[in-house]
MARMIDO-756532 format. One line per field, with one value per atom (N, C-alpha, C): residue number from 1; residue in three letters; atom name; x, y, z. Coordinates in Angstrom, 3 decimals, padded with zeros to 6 digits. Layout:
<nodes>
vexnu c(NUM/...)
ketor c(ALA/...)
kepa c(CA/...)
east c(X/...)
north c(Y/...)
up c(Z/...)
</nodes>
This chain:
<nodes>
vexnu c(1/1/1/2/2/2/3/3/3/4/4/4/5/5/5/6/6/6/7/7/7/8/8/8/9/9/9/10/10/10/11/11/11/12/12/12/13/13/13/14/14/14/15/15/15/16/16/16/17/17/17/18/18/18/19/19/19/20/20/20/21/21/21/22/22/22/23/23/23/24/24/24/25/25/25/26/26/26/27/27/27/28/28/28/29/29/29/30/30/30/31/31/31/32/32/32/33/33/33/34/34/34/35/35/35/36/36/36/37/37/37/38/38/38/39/39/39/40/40/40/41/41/41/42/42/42/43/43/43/44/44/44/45/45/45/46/46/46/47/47/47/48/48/48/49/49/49/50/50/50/51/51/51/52/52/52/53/53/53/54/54/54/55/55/55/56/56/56/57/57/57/58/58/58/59/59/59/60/60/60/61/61/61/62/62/62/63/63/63/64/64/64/65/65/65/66/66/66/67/67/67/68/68/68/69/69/69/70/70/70/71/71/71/72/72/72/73/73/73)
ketor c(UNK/UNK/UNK/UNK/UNK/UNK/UNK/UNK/UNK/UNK/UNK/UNK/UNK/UNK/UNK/UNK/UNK/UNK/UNK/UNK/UNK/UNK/UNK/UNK/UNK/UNK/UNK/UNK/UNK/UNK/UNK/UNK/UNK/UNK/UNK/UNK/UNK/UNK/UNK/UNK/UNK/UNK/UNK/UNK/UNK/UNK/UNK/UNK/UNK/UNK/UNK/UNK/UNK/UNK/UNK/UNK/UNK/UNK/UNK/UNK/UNK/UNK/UNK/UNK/UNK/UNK/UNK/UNK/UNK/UNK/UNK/UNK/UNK/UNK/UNK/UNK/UNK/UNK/UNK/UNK/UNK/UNK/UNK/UNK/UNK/UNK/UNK/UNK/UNK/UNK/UNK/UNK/UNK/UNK/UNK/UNK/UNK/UNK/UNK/UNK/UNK/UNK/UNK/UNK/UNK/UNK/UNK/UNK/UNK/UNK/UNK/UNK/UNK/UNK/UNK/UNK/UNK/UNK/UNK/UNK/UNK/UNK/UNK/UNK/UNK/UNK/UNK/UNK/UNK/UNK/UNK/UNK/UNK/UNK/UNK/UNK/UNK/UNK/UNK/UNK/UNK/UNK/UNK/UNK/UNK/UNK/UNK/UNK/UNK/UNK/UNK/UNK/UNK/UNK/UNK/UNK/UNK/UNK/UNK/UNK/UNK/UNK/UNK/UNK/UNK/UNK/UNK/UNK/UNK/UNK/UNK/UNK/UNK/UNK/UNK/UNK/UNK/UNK/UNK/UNK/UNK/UNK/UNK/UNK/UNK/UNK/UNK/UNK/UNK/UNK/UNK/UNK/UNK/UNK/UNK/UNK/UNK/UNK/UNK/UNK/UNK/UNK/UNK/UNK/UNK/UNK/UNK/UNK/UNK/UNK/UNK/UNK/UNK/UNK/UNK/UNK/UNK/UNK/UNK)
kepa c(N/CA/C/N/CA/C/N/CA/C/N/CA/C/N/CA/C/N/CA/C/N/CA/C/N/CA/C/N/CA/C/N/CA/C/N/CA/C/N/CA/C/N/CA/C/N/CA/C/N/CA/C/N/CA/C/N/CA/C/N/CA/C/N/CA/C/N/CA/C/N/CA/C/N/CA/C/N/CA/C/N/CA/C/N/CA/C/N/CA/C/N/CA/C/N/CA/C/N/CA/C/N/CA/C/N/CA/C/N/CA/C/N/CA/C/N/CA/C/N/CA/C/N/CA/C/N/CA/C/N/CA/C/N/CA/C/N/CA/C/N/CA/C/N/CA/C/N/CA/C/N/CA/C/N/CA/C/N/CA/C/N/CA/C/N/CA/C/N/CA/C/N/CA/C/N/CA/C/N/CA/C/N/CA/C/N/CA/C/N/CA/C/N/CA/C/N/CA/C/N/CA/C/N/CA/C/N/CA/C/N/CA/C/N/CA/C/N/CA/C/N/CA/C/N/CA/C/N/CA/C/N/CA/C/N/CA/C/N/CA/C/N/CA/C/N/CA/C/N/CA/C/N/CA/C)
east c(123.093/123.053/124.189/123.874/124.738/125.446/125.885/126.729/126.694/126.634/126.282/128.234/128.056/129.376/130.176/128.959/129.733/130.704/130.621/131.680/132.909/133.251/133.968/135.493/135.363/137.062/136.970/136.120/135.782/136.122/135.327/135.651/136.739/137.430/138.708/139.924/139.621/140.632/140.632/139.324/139.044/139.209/139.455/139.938/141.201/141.958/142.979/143.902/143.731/144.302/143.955/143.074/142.317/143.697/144.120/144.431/146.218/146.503/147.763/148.301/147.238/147.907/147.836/147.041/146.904/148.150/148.322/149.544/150.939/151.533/152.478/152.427/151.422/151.782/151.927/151.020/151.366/152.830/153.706/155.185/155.914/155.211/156.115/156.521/154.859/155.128/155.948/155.151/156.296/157.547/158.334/159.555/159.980/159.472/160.142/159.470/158.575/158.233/158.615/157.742/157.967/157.876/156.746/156.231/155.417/154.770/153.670/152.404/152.734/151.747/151.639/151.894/151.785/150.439/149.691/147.834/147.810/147.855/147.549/148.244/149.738/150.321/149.852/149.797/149.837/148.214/147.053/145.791/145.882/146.705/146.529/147.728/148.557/148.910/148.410/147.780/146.728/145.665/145.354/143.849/144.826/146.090/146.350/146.868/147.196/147.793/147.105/145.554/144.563/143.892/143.941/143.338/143.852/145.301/146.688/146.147/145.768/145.719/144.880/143.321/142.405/141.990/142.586/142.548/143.388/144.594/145.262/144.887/144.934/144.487/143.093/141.995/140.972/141.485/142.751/142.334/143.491/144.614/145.651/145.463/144.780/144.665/143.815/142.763/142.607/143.409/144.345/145.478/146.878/146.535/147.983/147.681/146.118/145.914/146.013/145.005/145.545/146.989/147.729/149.458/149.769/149.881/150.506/149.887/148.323/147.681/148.122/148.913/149.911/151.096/151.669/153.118/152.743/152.356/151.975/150.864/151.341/150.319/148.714)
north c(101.556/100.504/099.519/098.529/096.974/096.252/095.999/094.976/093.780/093.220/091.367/090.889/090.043/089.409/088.789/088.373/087.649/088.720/089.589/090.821/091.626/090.779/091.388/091.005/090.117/090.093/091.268/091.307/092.486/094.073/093.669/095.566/095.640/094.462/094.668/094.918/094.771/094.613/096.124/095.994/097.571/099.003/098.809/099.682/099.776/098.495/098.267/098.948/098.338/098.609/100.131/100.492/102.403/102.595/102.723/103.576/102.867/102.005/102.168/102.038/101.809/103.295/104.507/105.338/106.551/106.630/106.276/107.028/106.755/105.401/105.418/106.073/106.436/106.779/108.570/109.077/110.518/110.713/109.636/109.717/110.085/108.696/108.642/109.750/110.318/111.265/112.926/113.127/113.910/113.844/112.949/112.894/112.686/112.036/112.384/113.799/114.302/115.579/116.935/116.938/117.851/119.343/119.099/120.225/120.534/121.874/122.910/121.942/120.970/120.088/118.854/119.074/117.659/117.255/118.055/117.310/116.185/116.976/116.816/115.360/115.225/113.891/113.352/113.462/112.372/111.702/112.224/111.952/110.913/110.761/110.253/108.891/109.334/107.800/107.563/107.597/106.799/106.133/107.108/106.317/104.782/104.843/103.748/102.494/103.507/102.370/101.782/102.344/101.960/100.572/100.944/099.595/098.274/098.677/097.252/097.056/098.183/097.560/096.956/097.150/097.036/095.367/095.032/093.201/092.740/093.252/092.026/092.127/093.176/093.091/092.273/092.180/091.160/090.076/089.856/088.265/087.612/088.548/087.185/087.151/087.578/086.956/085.452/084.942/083.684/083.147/083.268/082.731/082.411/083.448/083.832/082.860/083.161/082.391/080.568/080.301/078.934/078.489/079.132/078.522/078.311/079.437/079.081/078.255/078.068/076.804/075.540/075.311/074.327/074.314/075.029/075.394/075.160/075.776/075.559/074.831/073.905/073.581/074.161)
up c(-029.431/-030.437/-030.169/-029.759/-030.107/-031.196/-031.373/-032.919/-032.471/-033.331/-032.987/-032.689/-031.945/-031.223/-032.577/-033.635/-034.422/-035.523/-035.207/-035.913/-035.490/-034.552/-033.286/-034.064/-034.686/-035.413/-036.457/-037.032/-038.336/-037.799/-036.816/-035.993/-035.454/-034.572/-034.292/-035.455/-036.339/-037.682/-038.220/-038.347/-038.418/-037.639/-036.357/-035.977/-035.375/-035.094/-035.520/-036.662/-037.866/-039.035/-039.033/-039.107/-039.097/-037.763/-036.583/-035.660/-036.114/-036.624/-036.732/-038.443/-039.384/-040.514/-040.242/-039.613/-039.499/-038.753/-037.521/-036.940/-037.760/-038.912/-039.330/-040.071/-040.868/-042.233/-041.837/-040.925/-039.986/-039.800/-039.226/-038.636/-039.973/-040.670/-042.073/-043.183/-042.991/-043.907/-043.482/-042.282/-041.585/-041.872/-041.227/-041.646/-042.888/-043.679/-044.932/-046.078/-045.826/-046.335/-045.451/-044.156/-043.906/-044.014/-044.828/-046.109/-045.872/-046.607/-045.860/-046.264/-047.203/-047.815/-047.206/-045.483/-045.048/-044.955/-044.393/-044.723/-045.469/-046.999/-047.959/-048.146/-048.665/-048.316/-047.676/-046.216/-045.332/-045.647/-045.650/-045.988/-047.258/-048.088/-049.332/-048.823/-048.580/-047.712/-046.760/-045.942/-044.932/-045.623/-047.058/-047.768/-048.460/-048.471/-049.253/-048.450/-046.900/-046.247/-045.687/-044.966/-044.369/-045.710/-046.829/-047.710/-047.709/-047.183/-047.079/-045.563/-044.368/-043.013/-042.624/-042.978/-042.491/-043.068/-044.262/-044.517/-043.722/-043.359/-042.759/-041.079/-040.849/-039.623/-039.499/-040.289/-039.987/-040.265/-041.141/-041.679/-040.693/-040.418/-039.826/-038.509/-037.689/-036.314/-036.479/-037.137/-036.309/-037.025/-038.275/-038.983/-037.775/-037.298/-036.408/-034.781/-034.572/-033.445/-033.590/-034.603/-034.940/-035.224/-035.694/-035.711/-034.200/-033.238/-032.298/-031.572/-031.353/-030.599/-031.432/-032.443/-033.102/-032.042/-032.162/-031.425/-030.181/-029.484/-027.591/-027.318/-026.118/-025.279/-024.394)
</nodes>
């Protein structure tokens, strides 16, 4: 199965934001718990950090790409 090209910022955002909340909020919680209850933590901050990652990661790249095609030649 294929995905149409025109979703390619959407999926990039998305798995983006998905592969790097999961690994901070993994580090994060580790180190500051450390507890037999790390699953458990860490799963419940990834569900909250993944909701903050997965918008910005879709929305500020052509935000981010249009500024600097301002800035550079």
């Amino acid at each position: 199965m294929r995905i149409s090209g025109k979703y390619t910022t959407l999926l990039f955002g998305t798995i983006m934001g998905s592969l790097t909340s999961l690994i901070i909020s993994a580090v994060l919680t580790l180190v500051n718990s450390g507890s037999v209850e790390f699953l458990q933590h860490w799963l419940r901050n990834w569900m909250i950090a993944i909701c903050l990652a997965v918008p910005i990661a879709t929305l500020a790249p052509p935000v981010i790409r249009r500024e600097i095609a301002k800035i550079t030649e």
